[in-house]
C-alpha positions as CSV (number, residue, x, y, z in Angstrom):
1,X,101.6,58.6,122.2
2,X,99.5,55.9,124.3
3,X,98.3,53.2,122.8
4,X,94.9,54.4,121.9
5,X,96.4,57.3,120.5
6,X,98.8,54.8,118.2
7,X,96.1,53.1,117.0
8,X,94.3,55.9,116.0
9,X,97.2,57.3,114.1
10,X,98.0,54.1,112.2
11,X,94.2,54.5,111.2
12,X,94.4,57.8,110.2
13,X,97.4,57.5,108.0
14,X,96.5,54.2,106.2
15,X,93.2,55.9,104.5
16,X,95.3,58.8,102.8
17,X,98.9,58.9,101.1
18,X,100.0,61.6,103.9
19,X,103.6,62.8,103.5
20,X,105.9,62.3,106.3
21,X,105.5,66.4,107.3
22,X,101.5,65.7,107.1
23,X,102.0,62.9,109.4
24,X,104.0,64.4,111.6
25,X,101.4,67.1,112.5
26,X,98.9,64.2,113.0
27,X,101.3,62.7,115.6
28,X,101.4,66.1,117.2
29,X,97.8,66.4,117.2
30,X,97.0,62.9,119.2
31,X,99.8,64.0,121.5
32,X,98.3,67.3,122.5
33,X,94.7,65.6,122.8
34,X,93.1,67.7,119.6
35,X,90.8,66.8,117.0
36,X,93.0,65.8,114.5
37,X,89.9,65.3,112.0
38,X,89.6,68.8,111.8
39,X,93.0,68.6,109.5
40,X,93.8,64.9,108.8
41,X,92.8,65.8,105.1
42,X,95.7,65.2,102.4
43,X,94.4,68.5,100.8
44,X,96.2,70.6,103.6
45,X,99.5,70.5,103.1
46,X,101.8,70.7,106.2
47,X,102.0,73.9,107.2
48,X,98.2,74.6,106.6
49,X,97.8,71.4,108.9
50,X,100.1,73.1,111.3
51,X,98.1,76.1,111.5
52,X,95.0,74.6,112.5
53,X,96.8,72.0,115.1
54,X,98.2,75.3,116.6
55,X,94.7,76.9,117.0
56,X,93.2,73.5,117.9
57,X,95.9,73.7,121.3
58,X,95.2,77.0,122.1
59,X,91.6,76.3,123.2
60,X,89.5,77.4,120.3
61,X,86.2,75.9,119.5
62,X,87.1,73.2,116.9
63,X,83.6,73.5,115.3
64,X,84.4,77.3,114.7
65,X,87.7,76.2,113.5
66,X,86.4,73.7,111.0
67,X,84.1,76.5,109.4
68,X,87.8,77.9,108.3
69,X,90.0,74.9,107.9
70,X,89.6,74.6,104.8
71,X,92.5,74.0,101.9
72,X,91.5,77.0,100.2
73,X,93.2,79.2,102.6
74,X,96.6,80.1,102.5
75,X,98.7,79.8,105.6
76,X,98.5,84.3,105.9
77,X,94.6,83.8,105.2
78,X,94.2,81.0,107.9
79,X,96.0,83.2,110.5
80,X,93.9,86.1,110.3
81,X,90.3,83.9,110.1
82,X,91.7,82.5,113.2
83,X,92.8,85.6,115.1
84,X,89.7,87.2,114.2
85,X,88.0,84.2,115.9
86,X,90.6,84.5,119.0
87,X,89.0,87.7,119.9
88,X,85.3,86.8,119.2
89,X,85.2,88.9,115.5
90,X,82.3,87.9,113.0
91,X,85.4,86.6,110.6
92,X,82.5,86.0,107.8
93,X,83.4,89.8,107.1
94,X,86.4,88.6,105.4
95,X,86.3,85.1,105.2
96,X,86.8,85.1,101.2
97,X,89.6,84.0,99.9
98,X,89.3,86.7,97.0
99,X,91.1,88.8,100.1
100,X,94.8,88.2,100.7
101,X,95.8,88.3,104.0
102,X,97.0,92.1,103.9
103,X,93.5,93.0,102.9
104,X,91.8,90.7,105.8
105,X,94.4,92.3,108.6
106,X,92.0,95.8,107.4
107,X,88.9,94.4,108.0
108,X,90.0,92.6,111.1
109,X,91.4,96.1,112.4
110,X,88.4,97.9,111.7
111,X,86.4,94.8,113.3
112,X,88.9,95.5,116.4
113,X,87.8,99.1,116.3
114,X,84.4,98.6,116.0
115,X,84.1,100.0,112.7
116,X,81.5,99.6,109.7
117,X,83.9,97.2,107.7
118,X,81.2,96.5,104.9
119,X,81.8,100.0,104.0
120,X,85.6,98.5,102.1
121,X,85.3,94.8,102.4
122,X,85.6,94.3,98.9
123,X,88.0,92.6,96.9
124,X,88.3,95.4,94.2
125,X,89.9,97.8,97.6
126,X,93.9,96.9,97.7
127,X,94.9,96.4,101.4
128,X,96.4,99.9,101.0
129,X,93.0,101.3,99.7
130,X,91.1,99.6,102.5
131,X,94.0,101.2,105.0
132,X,92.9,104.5,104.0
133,X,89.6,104.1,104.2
134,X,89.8,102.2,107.9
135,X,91.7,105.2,109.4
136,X,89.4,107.8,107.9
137,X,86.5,105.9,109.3
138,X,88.6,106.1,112.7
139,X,89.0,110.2,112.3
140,X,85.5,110.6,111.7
141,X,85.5,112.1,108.0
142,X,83.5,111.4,105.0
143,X,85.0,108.6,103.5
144,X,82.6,108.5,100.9
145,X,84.4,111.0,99.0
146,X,87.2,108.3,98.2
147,X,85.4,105.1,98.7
148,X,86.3,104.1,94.9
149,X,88.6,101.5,93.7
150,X,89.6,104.3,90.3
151,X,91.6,106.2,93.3
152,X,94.5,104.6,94.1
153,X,95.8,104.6,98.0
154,X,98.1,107.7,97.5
155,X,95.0,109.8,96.0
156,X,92.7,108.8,98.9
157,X,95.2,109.7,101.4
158,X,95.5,113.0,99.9
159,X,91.4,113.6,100.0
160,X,91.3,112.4,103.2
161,X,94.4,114.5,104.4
162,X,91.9,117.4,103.0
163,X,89.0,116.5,104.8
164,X,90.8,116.3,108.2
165,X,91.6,119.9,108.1
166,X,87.9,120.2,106.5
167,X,89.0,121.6,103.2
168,X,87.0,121.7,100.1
169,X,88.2,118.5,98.5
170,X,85.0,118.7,96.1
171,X,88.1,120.8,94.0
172,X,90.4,117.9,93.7
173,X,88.2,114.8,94.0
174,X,88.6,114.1,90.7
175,X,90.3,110.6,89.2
176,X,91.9,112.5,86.2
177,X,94.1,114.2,88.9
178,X,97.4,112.0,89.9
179,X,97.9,112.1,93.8
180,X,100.9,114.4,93.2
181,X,98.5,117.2,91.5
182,X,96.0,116.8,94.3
183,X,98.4,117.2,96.6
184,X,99.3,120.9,95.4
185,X,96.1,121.6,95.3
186,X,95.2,120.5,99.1
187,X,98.3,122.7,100.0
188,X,97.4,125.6,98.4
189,X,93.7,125.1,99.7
190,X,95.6,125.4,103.3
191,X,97.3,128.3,102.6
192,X,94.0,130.0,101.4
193,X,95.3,131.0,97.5
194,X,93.3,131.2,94.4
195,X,93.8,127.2,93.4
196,X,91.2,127.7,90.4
197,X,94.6,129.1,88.4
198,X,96.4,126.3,88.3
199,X,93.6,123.3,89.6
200,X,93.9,121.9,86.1
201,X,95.0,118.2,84.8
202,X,96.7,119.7,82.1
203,X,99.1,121.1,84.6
204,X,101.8,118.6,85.9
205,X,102.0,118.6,89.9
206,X,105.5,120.1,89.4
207,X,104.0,123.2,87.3
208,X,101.2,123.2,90.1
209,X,103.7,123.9,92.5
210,X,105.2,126.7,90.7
211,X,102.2,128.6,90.2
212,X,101.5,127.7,93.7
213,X,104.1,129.1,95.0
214,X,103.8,132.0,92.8
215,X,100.6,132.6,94.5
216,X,102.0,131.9,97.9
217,X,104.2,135.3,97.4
218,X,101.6,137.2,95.8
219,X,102.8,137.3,92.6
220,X,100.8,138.0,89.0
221,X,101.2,134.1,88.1
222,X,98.7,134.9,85.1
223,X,102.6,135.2,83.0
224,X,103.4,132.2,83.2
225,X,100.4,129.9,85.0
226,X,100.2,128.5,81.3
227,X,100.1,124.7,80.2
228,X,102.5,125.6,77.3
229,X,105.2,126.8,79.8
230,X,107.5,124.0,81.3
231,X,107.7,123.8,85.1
232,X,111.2,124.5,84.8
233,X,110.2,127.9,82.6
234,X,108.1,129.0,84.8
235,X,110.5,128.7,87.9
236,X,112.2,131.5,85.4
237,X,109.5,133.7,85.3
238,X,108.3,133.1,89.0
239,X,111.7,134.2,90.1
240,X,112.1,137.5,88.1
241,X,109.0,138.3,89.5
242,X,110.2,137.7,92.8
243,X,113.1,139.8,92.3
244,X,111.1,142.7,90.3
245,X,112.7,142.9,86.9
246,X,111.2,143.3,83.2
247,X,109.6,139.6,82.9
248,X,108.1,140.3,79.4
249,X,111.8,140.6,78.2
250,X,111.7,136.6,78.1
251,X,108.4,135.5,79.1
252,X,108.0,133.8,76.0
253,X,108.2,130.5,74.8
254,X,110.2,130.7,72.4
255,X,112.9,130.9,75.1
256,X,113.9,127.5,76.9
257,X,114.5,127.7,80.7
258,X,118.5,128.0,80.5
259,X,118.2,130.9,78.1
260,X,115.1,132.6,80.5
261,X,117.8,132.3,83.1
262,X,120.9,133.9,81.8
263,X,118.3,137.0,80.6
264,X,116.7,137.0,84.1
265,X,120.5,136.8,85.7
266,X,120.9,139.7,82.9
267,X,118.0,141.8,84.3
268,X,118.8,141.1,88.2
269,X,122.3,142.6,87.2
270,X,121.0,145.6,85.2
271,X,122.9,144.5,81.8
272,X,121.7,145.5,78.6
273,X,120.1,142.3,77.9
274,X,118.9,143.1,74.3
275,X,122.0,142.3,73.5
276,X,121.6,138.5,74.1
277,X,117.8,138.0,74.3
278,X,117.2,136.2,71.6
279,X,115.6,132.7,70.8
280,X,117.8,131.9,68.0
281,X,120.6,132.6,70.4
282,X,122.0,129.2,71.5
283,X,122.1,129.3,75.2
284,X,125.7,128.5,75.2
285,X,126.2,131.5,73.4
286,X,124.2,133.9,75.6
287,X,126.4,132.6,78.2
288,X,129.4,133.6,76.7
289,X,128.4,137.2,76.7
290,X,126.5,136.7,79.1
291,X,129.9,136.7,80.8
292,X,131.5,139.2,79.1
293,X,129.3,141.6,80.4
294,X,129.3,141.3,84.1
């Protein structure tokens, strides 16, 4: 440093009890010619101070920068305020520290994009949420069908997956269904079955599936597309179907799934399987003759 620049520093440092990190970036400052008033405040720690002494030297306007120096940032935070200034971005879109730094690299994307950011700029969207929202805005779709904080990120994706292929998501759009169930749903919208049978929330996603893919084959899933029937039971009944044997032998629940199996193996073999088919039958034990008759 000159001698002017000395002066200044010892002036600087004797009105605040700056740590030696804190003065260091002051030095650094005076060195590189910036205004080091913007930062010389013991409220920033270093790294905040180094943040702004970094913007200060790449040429950005230092009143612009003071509008966002400010100790209430975090380092993340002040990085994107000042990259959204970097390329001219009205940063007052997400210059709220209620946003972490995830959440303002959405808006400053959709501000890159030239996108209508006050559509998810709010704190109550996850950085996740707002990504959804930010690429459908970028497809083109109707965002408004997901722009609410009760879906989470995984259920928006799966409406807006939906409304890409301009489905009717109006079916599954619907909190009370876990991205998983409105997931089956969407695919068995795309492959043009009757979802009404099994587009229920009392249905888990894996029971979906089965009656799904029931449906996908063209198979009477009205025997087993039943709440009270396991996913795992209904594989049972879905596959005798399949293969075209006697399903009312076991589709029942008073069968578990390893005893539908061992009747349906029964069937698919032509055994006599009144012999075995029997709820009070331990499965175990159908098993044993089970074997003894094939």
């Amino acid at each position: 440093m000159n001698q002017n620049q000395e002066n200044l520093y010892n002036e600087l440092i004797s009105k605040y009890n700056f740590k030696d990190e804190q003065k260091e970036q002051i030095k650094l400052g005076l060195k590189n010619n910036v205004n080091v008033s913007i930062y010389t405040n013991p409220k920033f720690d270093w790294k905040q101070m180094k943040q702004i002494r970094l913007e200060l030297e790449k040429g950005l306007n230092p009143v612009e920068i003071s509008k966002y120096a400010n100790p209430i940032y975090s380092i993340p935070q002040m990085y994107e305020l000042f990259k959204g200034l970097e390329r001219n971005l009205d940063v007052n879109c997400y210059a709220n520290p209620e946003f972490n730094s995830n959440q303002m690299i959405e808006i400053r994307y959709g501000l890159l994009a030239g996108l209508n950011v006050s559509i998810y700029n709010k704190p109550e969207f996850d950085w996740e949420q707002m990504q959804v929202i930010r690429i459908g805005l970028e497809k083109g779709v109707d965002v408004s069908w997901y722009v609410n904080s009760e879906f989470t990120w995984k259920q928006m994706i799966q409406i807006r997956f939906g409304l890409e292929q301009n489905l009717n998501v109006s079916i599954y759009t619907k909190s009370e269904y876990n991205n998983e169930q409105m997931k089956q749903i969407r695919q068995g919208l795309e492959s043009k079955v009757d979802v009404s049978l099994y587009a229920n929330p009392e249905f888990t996603y894996w029971q979906m599936e089965q009656i799904k893919r029931g449906l996908e084959q063209n198979l009477d899933v009205s025997w087993y597309a039943k709440p009270e029937y396991t996913w795992e039971q209904m594989n049972q009944i879905r596959l005798g179907l399949q293969n075209n044997v006697d399903v009312p032998l076991y589709a029942n629940l008073e069968f578990n799934e390893w005893q539908m199996e061992l009747i349906r193996l029964g069937l698919e073999r032509n055994i006599d399987v009144s012999i075995y088919a029997n709820p009070n039958i331990d499965y175990k034990e159908m098993g044993t003759i089970f074997e003894s008759l094939i």
